[in-house]
C-alpha positions as CSV (number, residue, x, y, z in Angstrom):
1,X,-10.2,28.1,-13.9
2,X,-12.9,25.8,-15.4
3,X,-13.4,22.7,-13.0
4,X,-14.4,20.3,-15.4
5,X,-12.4,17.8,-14.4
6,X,-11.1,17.2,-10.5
7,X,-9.7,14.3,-8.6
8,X,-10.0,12.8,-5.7
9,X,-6.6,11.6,-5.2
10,X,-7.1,10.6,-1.5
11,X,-9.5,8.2,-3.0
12,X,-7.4,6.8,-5.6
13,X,-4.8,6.6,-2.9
14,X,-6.8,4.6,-0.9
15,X,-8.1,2.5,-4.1
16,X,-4.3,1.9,-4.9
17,X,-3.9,0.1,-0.8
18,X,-6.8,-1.6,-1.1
19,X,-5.6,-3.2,-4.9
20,X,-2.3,-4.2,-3.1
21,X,-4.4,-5.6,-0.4
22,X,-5.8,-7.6,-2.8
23,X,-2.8,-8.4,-4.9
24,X,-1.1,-9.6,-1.3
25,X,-3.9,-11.7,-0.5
26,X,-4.3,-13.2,-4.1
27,X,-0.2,-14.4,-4.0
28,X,-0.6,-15.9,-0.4
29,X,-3.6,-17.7,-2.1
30,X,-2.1,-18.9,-4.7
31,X,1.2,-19.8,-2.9
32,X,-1.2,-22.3,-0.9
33,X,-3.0,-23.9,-3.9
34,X,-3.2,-27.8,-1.9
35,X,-1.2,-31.0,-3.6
36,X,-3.5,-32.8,-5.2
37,X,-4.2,-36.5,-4.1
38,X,-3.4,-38.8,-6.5
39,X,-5.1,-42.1,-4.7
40,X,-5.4,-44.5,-7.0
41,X,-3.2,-43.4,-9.3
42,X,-5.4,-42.7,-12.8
43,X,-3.9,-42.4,-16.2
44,X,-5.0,-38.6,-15.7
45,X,-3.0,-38.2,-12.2
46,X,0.3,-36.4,-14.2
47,X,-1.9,-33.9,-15.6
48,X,-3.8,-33.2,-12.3
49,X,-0.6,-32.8,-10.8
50,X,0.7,-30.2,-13.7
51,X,-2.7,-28.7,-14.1
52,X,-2.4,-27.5,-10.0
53,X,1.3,-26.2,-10.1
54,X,-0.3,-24.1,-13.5
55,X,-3.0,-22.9,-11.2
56,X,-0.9,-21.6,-8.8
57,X,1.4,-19.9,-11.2
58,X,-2.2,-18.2,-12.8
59,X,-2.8,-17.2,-9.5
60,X,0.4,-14.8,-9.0
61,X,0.4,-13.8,-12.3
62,X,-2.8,-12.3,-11.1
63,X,-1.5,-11.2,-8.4
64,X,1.3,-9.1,-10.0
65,X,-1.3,-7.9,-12.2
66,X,-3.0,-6.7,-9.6
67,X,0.2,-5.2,-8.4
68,X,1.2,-3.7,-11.4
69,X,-2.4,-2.0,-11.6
70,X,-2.1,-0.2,-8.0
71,X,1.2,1.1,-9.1
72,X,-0.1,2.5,-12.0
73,X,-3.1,4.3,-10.2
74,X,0.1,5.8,-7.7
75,X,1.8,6.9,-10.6
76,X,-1.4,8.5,-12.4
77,X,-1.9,10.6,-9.3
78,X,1.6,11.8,-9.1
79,X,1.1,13.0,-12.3
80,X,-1.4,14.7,-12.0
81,X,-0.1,16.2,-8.9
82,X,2.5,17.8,-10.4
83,X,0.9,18.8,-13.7
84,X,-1.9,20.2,-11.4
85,X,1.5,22.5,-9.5
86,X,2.5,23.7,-12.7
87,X,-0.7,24.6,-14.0
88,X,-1.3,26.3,-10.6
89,X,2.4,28.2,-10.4
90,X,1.5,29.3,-14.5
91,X,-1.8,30.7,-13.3
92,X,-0.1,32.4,-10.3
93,X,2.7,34.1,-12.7
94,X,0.0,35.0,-15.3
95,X,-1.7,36.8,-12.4
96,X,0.9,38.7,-10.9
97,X,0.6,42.3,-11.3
98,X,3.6,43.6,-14.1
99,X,5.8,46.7,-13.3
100,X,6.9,48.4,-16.0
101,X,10.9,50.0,-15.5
């Protein structure tokens, strides 16, 4: 077997927690985005008010991007998991010794 290509997938495990870490922290974050003070009130206060609520929707949407990303890392390793098993059971057939009856 030609190693030219290997895996850590205890790292990308760990890559994949720390993303969802992150994606967790980003949505409380962005769940706490403060109300804006609108003393006195300016011709631009309505826009302030719908530009923050905007921010805070960016902010998950982030968040579940980041989400969505450690998910996909997860499911790249189980893939290769098992396609590395089957290649390994195919090499294992291919080397078993053949009786002829």
């Amino acid at each position: 077997m030609n190693p030219d290509f290997e895996v850590d997938v205890a790292a990308l495990r760990a890559a994949a927690e720390d993303a969802r870490g992150l994606a967790k922290r980003v949505a409380a974050d962005a769940g706490e985005v403060p109300a804006p003070v609108i003393v006195p009130r300016w011709a631009t206060a309505d826009a302030v008010v719908l530009a923050t609520g905007e921010m805070g929707s960016f902010g998950a949407g982030i968040a579940a991007g980041i989400a969505a990303t450690a998910d996909q890392i997860v499911a790249a390793v189980v893939d290769y998991e098992d396609a590395d098993g089957e290649a390994a059971a195919r090499l294992r057939a291919a080397a078993r010794p053949r009786t002829v009856a």
